[in-house]
Residue frames relative to the residue before (quaternion, step in Angstrom):
aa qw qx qy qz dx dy dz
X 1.0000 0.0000 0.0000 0.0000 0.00 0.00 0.00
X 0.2902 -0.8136 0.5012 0.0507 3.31 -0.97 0.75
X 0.4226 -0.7280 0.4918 0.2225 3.20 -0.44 1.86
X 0.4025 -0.6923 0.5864 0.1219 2.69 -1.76 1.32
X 0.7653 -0.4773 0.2079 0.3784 3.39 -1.50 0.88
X 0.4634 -0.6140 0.3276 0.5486 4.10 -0.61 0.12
X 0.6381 0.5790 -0.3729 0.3443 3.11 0.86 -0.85
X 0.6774 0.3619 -0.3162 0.5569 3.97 0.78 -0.31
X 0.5400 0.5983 -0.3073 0.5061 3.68 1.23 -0.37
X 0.8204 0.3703 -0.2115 0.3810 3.66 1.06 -0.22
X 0.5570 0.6131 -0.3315 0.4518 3.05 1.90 -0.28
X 0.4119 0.5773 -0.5521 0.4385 4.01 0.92 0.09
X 0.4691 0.8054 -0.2539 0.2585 3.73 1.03 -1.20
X 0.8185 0.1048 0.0947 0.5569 2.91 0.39 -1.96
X 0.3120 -0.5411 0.7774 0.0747 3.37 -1.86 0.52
X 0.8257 -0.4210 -0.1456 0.3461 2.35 -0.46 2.42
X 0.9205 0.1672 -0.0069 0.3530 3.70 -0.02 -1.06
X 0.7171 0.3962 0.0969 0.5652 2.34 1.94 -1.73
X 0.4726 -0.6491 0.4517 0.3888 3.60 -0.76 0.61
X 0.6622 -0.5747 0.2649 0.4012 3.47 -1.38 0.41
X 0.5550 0.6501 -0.2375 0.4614 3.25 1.70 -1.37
X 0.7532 0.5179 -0.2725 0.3002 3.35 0.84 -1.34
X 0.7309 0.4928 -0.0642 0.4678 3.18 1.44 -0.68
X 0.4011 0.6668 -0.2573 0.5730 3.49 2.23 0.08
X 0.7996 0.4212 -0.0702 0.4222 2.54 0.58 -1.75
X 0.6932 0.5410 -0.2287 0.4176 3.54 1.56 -0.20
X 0.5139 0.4875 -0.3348 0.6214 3.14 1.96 -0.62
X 0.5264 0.5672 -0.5067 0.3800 3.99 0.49 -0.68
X 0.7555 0.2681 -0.2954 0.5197 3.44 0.18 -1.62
X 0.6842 0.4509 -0.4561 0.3473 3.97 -0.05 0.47
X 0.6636 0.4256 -0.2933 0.5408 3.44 1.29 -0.24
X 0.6084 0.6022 -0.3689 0.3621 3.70 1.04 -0.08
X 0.7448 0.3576 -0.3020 0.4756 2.96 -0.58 1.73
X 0.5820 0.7186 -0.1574 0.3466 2.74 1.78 -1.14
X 0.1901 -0.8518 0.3560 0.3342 3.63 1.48 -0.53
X 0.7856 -0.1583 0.0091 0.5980 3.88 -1.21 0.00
X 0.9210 0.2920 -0.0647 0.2497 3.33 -0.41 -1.92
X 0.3696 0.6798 -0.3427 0.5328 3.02 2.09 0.00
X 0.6166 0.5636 -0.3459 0.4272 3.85 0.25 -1.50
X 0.7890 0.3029 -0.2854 0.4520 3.76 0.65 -1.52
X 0.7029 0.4402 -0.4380 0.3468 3.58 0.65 -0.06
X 0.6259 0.5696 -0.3178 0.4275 3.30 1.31 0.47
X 0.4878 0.6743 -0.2510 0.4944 2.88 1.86 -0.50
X 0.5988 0.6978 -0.1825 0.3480 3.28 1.56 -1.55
X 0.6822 0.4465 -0.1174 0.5670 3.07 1.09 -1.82
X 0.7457 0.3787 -0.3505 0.4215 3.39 0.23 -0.11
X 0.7481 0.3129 -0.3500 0.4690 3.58 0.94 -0.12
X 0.4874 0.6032 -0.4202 0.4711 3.34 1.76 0.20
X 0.7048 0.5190 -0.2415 0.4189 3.63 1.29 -0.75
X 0.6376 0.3979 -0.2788 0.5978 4.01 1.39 -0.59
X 0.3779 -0.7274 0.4437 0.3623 3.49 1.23 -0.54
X 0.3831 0.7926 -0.2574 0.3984 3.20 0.73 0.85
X 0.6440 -0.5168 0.3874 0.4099 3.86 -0.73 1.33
X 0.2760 -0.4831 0.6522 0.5149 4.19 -0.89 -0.30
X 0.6307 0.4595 -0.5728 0.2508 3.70 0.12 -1.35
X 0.6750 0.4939 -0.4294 0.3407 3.73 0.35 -0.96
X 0.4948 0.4965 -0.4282 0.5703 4.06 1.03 -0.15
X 0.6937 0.5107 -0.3161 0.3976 3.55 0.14 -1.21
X 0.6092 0.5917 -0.1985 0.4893 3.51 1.12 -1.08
X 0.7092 0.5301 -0.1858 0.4261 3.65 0.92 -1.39
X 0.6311 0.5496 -0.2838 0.4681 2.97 1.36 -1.45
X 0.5898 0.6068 -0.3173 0.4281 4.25 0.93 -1.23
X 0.7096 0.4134 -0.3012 0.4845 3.36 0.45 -1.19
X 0.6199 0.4685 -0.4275 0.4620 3.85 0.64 -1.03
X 0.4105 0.6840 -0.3378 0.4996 4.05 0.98 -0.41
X 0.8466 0.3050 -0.1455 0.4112 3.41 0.20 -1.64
X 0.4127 0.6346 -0.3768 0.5338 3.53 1.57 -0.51
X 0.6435 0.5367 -0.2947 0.4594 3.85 0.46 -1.26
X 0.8199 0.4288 -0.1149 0.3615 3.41 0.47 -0.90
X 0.4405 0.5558 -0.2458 0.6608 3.29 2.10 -0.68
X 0.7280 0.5222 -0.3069 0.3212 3.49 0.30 -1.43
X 0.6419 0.6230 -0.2984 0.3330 3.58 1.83 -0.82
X 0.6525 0.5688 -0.1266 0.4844 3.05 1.73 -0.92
X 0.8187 -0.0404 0.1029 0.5634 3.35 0.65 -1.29
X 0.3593 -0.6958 0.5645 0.2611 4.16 0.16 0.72
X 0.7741 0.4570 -0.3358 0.2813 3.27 0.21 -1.60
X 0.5960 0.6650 -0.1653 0.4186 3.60 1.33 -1.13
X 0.6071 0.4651 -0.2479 0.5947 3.35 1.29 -1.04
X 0.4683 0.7496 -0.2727 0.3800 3.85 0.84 -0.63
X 0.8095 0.3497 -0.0186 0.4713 2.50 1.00 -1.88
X 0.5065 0.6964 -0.3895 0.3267 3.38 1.26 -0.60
X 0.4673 0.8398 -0.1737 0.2150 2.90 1.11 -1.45
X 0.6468 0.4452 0.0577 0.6166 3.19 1.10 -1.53
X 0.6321 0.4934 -0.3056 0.5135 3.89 0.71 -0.78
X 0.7171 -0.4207 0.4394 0.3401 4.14 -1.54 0.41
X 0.4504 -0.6172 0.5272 0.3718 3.37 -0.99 0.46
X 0.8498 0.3369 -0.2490 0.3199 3.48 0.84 -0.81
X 0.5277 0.4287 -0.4911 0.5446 3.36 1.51 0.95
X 0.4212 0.5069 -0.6163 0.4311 3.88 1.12 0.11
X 0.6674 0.5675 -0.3621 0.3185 3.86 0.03 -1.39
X 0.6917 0.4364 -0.3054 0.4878 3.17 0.94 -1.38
X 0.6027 0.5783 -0.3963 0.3812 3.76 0.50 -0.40
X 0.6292 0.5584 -0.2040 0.5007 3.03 0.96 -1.83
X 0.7526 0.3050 -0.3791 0.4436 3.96 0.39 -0.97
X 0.6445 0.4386 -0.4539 0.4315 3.91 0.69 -0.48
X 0.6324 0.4601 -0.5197 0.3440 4.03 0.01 0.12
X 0.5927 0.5272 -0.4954 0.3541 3.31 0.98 -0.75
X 0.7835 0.1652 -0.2590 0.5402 4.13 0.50 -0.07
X 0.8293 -0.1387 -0.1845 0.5088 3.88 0.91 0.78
X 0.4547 -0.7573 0.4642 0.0648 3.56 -0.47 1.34
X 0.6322 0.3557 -0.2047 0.6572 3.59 0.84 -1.18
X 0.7189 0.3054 -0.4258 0.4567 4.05 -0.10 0.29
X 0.6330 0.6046 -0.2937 0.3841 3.67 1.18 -0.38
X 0.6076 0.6098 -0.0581 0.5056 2.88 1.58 -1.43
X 0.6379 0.5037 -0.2670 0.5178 3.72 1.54 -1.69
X 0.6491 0.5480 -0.1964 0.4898 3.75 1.14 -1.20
X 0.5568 0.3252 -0.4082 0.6462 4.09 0.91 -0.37
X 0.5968 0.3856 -0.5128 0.4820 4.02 -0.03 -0.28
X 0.8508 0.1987 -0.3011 0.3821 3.10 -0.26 -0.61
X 0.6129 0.4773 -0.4920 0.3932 3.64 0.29 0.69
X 0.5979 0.4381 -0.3497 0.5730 3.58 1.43 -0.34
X 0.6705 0.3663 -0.3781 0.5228 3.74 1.03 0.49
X 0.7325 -0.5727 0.2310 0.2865 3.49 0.90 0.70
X 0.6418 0.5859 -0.3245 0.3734 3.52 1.65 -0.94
X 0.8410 0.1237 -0.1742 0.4970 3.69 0.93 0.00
X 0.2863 -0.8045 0.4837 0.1919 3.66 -0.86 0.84
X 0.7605 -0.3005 0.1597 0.5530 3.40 -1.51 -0.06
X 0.7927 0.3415 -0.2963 0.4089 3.76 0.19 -0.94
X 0.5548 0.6071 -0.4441 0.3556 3.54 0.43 0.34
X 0.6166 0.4078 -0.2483 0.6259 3.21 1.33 -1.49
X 0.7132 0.2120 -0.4888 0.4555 3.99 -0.44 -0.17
X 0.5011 0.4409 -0.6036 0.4360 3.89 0.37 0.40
X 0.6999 -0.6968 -0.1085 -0.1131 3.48 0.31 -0.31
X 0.5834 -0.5657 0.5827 0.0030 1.81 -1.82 1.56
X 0.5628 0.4671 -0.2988 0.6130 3.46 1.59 -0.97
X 0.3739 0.5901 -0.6289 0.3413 3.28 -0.04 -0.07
X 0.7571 0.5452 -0.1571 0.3237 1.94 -0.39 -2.95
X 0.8102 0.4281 -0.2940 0.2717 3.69 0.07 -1.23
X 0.4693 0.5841 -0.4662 0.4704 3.49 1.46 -0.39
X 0.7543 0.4829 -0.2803 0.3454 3.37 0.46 -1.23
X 0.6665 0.4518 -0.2863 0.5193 3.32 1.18 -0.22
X 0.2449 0.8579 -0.4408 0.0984 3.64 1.22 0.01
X 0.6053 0.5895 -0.2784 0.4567 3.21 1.35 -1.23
X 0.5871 0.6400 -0.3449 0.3562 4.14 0.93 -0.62
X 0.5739 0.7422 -0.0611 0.3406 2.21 1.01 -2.36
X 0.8282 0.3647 -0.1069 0.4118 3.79 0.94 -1.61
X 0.1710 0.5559 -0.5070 0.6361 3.62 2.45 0.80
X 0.9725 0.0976 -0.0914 0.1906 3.00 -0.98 -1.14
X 0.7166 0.3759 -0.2808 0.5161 3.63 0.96 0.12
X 0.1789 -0.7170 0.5261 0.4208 3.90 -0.53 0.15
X 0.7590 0.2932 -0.3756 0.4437 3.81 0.53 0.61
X 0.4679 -0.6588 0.4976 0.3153 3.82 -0.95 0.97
X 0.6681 0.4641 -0.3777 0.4424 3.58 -1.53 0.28
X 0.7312 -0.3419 0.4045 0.4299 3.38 -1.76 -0.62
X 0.5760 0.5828 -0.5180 0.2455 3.28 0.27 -1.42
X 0.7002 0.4620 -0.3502 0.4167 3.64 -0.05 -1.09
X 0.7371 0.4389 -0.2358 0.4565 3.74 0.23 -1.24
X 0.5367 0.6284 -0.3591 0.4338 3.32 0.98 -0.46
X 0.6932 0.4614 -0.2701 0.4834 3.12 0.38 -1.72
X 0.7561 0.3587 -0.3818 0.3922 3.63 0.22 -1.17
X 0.6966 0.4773 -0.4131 0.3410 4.19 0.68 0.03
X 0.5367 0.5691 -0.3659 0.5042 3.25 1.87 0.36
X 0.7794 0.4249 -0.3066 0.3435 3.36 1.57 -0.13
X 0.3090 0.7868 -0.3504 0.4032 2.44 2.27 -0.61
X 0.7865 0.3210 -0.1253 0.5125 3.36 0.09 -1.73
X 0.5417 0.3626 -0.5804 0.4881 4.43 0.23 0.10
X 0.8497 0.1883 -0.3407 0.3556 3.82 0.30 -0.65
X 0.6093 -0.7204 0.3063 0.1262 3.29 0.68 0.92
X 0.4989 -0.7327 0.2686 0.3769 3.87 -0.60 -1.28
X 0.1010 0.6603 -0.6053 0.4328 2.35 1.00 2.12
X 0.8315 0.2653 -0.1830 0.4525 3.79 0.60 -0.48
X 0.2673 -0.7385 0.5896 0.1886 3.42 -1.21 0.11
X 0.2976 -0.7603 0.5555 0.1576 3.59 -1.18 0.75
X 0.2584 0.6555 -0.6654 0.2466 3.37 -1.28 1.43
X 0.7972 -0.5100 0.1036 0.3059 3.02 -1.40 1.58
X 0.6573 -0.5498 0.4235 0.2938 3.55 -1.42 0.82
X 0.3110 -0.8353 0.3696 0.2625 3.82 1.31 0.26
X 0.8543 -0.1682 -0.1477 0.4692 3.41 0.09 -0.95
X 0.2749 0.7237 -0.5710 0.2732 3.75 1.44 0.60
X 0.8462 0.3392 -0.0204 0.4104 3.07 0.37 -1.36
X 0.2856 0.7190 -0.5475 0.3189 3.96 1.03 0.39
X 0.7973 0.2529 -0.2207 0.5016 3.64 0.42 -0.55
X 0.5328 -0.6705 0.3630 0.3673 4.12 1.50 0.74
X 0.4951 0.7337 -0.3203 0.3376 3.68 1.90 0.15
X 0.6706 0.6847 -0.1930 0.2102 3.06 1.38 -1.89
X 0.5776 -0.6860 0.3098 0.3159 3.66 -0.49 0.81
X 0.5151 0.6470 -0.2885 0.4825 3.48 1.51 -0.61
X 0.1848 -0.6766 0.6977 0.1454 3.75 -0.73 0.48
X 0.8855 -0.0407 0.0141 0.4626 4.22 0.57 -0.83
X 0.2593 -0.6597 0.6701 0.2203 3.60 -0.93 0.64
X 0.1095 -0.6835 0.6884 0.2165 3.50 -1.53 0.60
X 0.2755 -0.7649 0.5765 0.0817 3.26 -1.46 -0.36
X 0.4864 -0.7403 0.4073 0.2225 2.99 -0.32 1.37
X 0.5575 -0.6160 0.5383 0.1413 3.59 -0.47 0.95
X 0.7402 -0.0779 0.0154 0.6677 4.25 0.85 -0.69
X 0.6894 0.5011 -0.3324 0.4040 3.65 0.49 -0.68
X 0.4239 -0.6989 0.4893 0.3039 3.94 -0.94 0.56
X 0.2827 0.7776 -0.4838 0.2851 3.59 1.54 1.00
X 0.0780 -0.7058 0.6828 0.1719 3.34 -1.40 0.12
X 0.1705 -0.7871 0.5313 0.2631 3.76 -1.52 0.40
X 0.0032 -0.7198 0.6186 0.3150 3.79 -0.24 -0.58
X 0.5330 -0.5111 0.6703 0.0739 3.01 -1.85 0.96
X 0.2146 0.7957 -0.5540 0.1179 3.41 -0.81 0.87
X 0.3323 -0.8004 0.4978 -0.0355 3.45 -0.41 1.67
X 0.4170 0.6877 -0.5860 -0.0995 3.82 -0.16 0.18
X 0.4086 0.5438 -0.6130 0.4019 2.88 -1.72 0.69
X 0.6600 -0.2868 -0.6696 -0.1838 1.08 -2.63 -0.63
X 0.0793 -0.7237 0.6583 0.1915 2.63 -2.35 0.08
X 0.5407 -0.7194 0.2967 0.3194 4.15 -0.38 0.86
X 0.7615 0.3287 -0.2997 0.4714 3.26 0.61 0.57
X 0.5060 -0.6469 0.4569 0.3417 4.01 -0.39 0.59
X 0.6038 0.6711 -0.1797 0.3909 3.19 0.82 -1.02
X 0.6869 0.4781 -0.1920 0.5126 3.77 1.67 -0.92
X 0.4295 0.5967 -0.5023 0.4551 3.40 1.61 0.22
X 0.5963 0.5031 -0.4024 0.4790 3.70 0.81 -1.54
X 0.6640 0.6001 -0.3455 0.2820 3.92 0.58 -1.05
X 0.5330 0.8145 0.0797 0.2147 2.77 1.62 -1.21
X 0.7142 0.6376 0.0031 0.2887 2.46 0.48 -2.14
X 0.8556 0.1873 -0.1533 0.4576 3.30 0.43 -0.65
X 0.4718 0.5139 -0.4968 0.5163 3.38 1.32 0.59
X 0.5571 0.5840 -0.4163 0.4187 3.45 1.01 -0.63
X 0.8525 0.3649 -0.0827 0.3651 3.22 0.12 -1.58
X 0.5082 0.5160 -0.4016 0.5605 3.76 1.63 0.50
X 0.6576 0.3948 -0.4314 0.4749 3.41 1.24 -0.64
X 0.5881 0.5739 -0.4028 0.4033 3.71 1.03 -0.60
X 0.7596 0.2660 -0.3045 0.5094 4.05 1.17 -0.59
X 0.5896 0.4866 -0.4915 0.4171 3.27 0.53 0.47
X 0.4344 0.6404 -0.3878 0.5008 3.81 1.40 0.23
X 0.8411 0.3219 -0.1825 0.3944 3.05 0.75 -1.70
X 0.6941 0.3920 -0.3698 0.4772 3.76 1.17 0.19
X 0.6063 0.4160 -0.5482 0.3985 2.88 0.97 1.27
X 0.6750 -0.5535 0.0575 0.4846 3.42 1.81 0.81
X 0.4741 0.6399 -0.4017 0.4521 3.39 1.52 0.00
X 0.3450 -0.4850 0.7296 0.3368 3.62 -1.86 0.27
X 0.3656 -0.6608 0.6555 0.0000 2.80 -1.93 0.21
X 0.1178 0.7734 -0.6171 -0.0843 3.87 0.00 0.83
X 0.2608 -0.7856 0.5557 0.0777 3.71 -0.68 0.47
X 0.2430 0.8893 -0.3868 -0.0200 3.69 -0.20 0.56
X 0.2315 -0.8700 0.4323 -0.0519 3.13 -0.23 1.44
X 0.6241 -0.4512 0.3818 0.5110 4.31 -1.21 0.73
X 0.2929 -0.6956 0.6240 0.2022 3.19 -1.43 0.56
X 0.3226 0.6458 -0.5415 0.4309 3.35 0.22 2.04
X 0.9101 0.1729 0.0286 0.3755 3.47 -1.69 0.18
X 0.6193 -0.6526 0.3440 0.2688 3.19 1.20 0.80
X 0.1115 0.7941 -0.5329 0.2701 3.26 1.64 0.89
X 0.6239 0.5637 -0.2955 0.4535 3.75 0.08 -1.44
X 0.7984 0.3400 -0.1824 0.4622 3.54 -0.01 -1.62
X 0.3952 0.6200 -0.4422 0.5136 4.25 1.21 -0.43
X 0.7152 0.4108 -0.2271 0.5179 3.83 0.19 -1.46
X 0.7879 0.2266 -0.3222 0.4734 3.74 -0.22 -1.12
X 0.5565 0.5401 -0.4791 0.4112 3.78 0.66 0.93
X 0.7939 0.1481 -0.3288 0.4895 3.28 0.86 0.16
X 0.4126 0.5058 -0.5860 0.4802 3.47 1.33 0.17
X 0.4860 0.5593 -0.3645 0.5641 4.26 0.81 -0.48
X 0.8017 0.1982 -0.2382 0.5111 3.59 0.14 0.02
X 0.8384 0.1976 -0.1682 0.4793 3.52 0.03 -1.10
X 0.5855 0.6503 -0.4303 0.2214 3.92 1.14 -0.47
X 0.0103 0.8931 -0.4404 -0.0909 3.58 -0.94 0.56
X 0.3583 0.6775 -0.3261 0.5534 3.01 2.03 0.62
X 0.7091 -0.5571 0.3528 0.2498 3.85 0.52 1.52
X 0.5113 -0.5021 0.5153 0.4701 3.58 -0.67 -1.55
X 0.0826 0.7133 -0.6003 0.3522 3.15 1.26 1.99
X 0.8436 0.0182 -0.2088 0.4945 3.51 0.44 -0.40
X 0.3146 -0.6901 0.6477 0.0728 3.36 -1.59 0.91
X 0.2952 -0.7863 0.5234 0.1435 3.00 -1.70 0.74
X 0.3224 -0.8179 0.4743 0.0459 3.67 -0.46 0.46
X 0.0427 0.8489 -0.5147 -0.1123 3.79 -0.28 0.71
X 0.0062 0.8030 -0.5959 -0.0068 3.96 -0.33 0.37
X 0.4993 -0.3850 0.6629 0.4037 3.28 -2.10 -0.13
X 0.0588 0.7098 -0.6999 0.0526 3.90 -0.85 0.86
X 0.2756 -0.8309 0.4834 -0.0027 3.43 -0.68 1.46
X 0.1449 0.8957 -0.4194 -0.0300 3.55 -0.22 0.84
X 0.6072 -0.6863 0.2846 0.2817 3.63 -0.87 1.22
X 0.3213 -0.7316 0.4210 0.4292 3.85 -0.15 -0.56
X 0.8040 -0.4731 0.2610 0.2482 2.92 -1.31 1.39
X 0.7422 0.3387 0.0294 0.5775 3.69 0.75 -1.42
X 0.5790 -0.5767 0.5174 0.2539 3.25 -1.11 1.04
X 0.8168 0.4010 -0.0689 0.4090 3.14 0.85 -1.99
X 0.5604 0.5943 -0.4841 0.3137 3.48 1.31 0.47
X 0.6899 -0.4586 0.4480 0.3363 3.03 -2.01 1.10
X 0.7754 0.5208 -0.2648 0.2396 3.40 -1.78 0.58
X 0.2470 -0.7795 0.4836 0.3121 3.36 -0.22 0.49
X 0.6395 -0.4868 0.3542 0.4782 4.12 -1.15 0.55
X 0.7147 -0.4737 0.4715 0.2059 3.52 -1.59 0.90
X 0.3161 -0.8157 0.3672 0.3161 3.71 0.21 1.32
């Protein structure tokens, strides 16, 4: 493959005028502090003001995330990231977290021209099937879907909080919670809560109210509660309908809608993973 000129090589980068980083990195320091329902109305304005999807903020904001985390390891690399797509930074950013020296081998060779954006997030899936067995340590679901969800919260709560293990939800690998945050100065706590996936739309309506009992039975024990579910089928708007009726926990818990990608179950199944 033949690298493309810099000048056409840099325009994935930016969103519209502005680089992606430059403009992450500007909504961050405006949403800090700003708390749950604050973050999306800042998101708003800012994708109401470039003209621009939120997911594609929401998206900017992750990758500035993965930069943070690169930046621990290797400065010079993060640097470079900078300059690279938002949606080969993520992909980079999501393959080190279970192998670093193939993530790292796979950003070289795309800043030399031999592989493009769709090659490297192909794979990265791979890579992640083969790692499926890891994957089932640290997540209670295999694939993206789960890891997704948590880089969509990662990046709504920003750095005001810190992530570290659901404590006693999850001592026996049962506990509905997938992450605990931590407020960063406040004595606050958040859990992360993922349900799903499931294979039919229809199993949200089933759903529902197991979700949203495990979400109020969090908050009356003093925790918030971000929940973040596919952005499909009116999944999002299903929940804030009965938290709208039966909720009585303020704006203790928050919903969240994303693109949440999930692998198939079965080596031997037909199809390539949900894009």
């Amino acid at each position: 493959m033949t690298r493309p000129p810099p000048d056409q090589k840099s325009s994935p980068s930016s969103l519209g005028s502005q680089s992606w980083f430059e403009l992450a990195r500007e909504v961050s320091q405006a949403a800090a502090g700003k708390g749950y329902g604050g973050h999306e109305e800042v998101y708003a304005a800012f994708a109401a003001d470039r003209k621009l999807h939120i997911q594609s903020i929401r998206r900017a904001l992750t990758a500035l995330t993965g930069i943070s985390k690169v930046a621990a390891l290797d400065p010079g690399r993060a640097g470079r990231l900078r300059d690279l797509p938002v949606t080969v930074v993520n992909t980079i950013a999501r393959w080190m977290e279970y192998d670093r020296r193939a993530a790292f081998e796979a950003m070289d060779r795309y800043e030399a021209g031999v592989i493009g954006t769709r090659q490297i997030d192909i794979e990265e899936r791979e890579a992640r099937k083969r790692n499926a067995d890891f994957f089932a340590h640290i997540t209670r679901y295999e694939g993206l879907y789960e890891l997704d969800a948590f880089d969509t919260a990662f990046a709504h709560l920003l750095k005001d909080w810190r992530s570290e293990p659901a404590g006693p939800f999850d001592a026996t690998g049962k506990g509905p919670f997938s992450r605990c945050f931590r407020h960063r100065q406040r004595d606050e706590r958040c859990l992360l809560l993922v349900p799903g996936p499931f294979p039919q739309p229809r199993d949200w309506e089933n759903e529902r109210n197991s979700i949203m009992l495990q979400a109020q039975g969090a908050v009356s024990m003093g925790y918030r509660v971000l929940i973040v579910v596919p952005a499909a089928n009116g999944i999002k708007s299903t929940l804030e309908g009965w938290l709208n009726t039966f909720g009585l926990t303020g704006d203790r818990i928050e919903i969240l809608e994303t693109e949440l990608r999930q692998l198939p179950n079965e080596p031997e199944d037909a199809g390539a993973p949900a894009p």
